[in-house]
C-alpha positions in Angstrom: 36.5 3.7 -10.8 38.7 5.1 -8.1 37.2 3.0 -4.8 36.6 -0.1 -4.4 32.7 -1.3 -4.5 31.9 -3.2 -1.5 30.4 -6.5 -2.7 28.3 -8.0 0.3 26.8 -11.3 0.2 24.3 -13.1 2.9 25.6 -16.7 4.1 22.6 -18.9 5.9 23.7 -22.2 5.6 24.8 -22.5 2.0 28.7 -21.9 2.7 29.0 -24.1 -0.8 27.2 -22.1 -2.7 28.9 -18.9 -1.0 32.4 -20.8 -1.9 31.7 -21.2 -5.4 29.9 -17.3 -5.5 33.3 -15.9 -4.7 35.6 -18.7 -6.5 33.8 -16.5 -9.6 34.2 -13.3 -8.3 37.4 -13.2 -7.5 38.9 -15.2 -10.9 36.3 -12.6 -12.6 36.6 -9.2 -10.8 40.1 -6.9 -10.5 40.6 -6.8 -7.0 41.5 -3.5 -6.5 37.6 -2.4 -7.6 36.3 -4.8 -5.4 36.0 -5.9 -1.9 34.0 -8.8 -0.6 31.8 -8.8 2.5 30.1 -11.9 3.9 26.9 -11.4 6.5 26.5 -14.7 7.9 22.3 -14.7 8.9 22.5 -17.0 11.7 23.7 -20.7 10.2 22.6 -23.5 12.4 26.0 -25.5 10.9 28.8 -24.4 13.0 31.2 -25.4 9.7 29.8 -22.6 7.7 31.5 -20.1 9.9 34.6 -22.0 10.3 34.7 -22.4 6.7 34.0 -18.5 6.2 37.0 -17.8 8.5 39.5 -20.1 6.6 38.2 -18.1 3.3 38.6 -14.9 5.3 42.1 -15.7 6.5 43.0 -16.8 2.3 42.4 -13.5 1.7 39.5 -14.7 -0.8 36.4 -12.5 2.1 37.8 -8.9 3.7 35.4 -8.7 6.0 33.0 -11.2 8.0 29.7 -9.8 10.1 28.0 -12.9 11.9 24.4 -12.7 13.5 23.4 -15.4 16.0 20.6 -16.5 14.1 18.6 -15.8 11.2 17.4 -12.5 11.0 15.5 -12.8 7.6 16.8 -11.1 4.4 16.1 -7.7 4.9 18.0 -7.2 7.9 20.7 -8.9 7.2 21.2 -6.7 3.7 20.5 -3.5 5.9 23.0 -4.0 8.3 25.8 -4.7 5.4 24.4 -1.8 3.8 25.0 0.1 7.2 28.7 -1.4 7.3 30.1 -0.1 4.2 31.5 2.7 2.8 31.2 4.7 -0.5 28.5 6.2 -3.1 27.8 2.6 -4.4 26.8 -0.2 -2.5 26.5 -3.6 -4.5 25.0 -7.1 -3.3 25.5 -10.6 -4.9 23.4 -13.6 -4.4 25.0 -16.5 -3.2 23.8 -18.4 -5.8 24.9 -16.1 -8.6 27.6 -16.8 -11.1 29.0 -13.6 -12.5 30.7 -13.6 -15.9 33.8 -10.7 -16.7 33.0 -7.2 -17.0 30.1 -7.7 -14.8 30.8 -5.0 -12.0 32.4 -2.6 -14.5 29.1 -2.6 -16.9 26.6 -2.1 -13.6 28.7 1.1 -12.2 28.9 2.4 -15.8 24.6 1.7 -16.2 24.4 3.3 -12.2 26.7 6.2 -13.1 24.7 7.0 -16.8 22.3 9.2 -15.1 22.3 10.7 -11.4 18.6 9.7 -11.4 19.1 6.1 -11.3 18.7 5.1 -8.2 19.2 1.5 -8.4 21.0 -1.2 -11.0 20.4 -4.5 -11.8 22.6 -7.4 -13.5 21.4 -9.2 -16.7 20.6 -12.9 -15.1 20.5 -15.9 -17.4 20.3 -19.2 -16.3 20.0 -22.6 -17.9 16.2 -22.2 -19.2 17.0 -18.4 -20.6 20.8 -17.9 -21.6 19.9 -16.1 -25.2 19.6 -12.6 -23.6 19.3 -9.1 -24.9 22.5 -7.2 -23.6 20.8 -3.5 -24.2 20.0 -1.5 -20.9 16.3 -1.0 -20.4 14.0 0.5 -17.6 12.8 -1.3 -15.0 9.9 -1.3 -13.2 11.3 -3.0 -10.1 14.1 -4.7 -8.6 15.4 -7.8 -8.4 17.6 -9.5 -6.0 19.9 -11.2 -8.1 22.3 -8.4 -8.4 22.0 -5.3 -7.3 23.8 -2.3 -7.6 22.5 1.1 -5.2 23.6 4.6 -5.2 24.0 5.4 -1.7 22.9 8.9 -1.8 19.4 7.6 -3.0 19.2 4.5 -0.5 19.3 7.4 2.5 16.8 9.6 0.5 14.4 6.7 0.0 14.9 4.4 2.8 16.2 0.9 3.4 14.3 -2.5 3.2 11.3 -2.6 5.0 12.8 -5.2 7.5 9.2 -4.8 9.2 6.5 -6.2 6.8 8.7 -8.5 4.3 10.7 -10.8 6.9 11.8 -13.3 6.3 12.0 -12.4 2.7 10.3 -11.3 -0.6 8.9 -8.2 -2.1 11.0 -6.2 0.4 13.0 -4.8 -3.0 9.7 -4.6 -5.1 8.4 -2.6 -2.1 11.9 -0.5 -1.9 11.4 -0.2 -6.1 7.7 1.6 -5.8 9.4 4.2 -3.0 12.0 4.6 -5.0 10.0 5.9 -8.1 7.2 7.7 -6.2 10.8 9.8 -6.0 11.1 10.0 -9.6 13.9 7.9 -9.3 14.7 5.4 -12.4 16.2 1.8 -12.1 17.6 0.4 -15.4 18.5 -3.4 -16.2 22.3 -3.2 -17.0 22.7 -5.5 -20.0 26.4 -6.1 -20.2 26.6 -6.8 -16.4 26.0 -11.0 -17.0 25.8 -13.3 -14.1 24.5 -16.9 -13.9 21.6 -17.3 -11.5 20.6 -20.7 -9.3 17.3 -19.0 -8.2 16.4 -19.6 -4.7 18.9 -22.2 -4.1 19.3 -21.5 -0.1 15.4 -21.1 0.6 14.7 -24.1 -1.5 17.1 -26.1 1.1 15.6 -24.6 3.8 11.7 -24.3 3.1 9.4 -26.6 1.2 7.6 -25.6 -2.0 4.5 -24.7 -0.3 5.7 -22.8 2.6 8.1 -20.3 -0.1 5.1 -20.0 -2.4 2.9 -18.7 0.6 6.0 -16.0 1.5 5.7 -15.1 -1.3 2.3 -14.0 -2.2 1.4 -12.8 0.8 4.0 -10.0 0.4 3.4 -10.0 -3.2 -0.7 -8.7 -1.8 1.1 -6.7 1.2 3.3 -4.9 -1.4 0.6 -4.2 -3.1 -1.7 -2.9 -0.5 1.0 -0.7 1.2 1.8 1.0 -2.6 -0.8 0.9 -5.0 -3.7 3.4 -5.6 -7.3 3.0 -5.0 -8.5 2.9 -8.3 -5.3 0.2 -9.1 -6.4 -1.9 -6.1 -9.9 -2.2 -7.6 -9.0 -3.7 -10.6 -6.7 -6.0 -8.9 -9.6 -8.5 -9.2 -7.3 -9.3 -12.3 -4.4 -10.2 -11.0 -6.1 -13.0 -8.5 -7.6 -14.4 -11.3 -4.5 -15.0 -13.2 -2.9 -15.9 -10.0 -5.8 -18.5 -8.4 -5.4 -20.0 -12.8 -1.3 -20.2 -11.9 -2.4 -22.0 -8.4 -4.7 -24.5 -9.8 -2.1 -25.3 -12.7 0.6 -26.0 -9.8 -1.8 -27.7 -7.1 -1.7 -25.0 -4.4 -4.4 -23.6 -4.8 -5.3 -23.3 -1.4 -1.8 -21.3 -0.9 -4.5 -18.1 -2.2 -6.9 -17.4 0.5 -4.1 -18.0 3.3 -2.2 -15.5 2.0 -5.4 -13.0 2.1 -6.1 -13.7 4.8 -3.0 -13.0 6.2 -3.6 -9.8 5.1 -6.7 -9.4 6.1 -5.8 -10.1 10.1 -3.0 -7.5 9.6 -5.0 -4.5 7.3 -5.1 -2.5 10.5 -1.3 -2.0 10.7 -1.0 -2.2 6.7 -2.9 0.6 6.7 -1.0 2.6 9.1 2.0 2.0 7.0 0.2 3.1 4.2 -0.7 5.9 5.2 3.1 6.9 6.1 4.1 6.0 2.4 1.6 8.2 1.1 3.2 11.0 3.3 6.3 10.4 1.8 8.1 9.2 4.9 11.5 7.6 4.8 11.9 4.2 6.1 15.3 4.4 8.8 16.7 1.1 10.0 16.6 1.0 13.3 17.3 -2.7 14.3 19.9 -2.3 17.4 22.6 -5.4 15.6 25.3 -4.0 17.0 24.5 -5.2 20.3 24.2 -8.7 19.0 26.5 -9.1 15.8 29.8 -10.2 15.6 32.5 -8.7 13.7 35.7 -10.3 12.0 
């Protein structure tokens, strides 16, 4: 591994968790095949900044890019994507733990075949530790850890900053463009990390509000990528959902997020109908006007 791998991760109000993220990294990573970049999305706390800066000055962050507020998720990892260098791009959640060999075991899965477009870290956490450490295909992404050949990122496209803000399903909607490229993305089993899922949108948001996000671009996703004949028997899937929904108590959550969907169909079907094309998606937010660079 003869660069380093720029390592990004997204601050937004959660400078502890970010702290501890790179506490690992660093004690875990050799630091010449690494370097770490921290996107702060907006934080309303002044002292998660400040504190960034004193980490930055430690040596323990190379580079800081600050927004003035939140821009949601997608942006934000666009933009770092945009600000790095390199045939591998690799982002870590702040609330992600990573155990040795990590980053060396997700280039080595990346690098296995030039059709793997995408890599993802082996997550455990304190309800699933006992973990198979084979690689295996994946149907999709997950945010945890990710590891991205550049070359396929500007072939496919980056987050659809668009449709998924302020967050979720953009990388299962980056994961179904990616294939319709025959591109593969493979679970790297050696590549171990800790995960405390959700930890900064579970300060921020209440239950309810995340679980709405969620599924109504879980149904947008789905809209914007699936067949015909798959949508049809999506009668399925709300069944099993609307079961999950009455089990939890927010039931109700269901027919918001439809109709979400429903006041927006005109414009999710003009995006469809650019996927089917085969058209890439380009990021053109214009954050260089507003972000600040340390």
């Amino acid at each position: 591994m003869g660069e380093k791998i720029p390592v990004t991760i997204i601050n937004w109000d959660s400078v502890e968790m970010v702290e501890l993220c790179i506490k690992y990294l660093r004690e875990r990573t050799d630091p010449e095949k690494m370097e770490i970049q921290v996107v702060d999305n907006g934080s309303e706390n002044r002292a998660n900044l400040v504190r960034l800066l004193e980490l930055k000055e430690s040596g323990q962050v190379d580079r800081i890019i600050a927004l003035p507020k939140n821009m949601g998720f997608s942006i934000a990892f666009n933009i770092a994507f945009e600000e790095t260098v390199g045939d591998v791009f690799c982002y870590v959640s702040s609330d992600c733990l990573v155990e040795p060999g990590w980053l060396e075991e997700g280039i080595k899965s990346l690098k296995a075949d030039e059709n793997i477009a995408a890599v993802c870290s082996n997550i455990f956490d304190d309800k699933n530790h006992d973990i198979s450490k084979e690689d295996r295909e994946l149907s999709q992404l997950y945010g945890a850890i990710m590891f991205i050949r550049r070359e396929a990122w500007s072939d496919v496209g980056c987050f659809d900053y668009r449709n998924f803000s302020p967050a979720y399903s953009e990388e299962l909607d980056w994961s179904y463009r990616a294939r319709k490229r025959e591109y593969r993305i493979v679970l790297a089993g050696k590549s171990l990390a800790y995960h405390n899922e959700s930890y900064t949108m579970n300060k921020k948001y209440n239950r309810n509000y995340i679980h709405l996000i969620r599924l109504t671009h879980r149904i947008k996703c789905r809209l914007l990528n699936w067949s015909v004949r798959r949508l049809s028997l999506s009668w399925k899937w709300y069944l099993l959902e609307t079961l999950d929904d009455i089990r939890s108590l927010t039931v109700h959550i269901l027919p918001l997020a439809l109709m979400k969907n429903v006041l927006e169909l005109p414009l999710i079907l003009k995006e469809r109908n650019k996927r089917l094309s085969g058209k890439t998606i380009h990021f053109n937010f214009p954050y260089r006007e507003i972000a600040v660079f340390m």
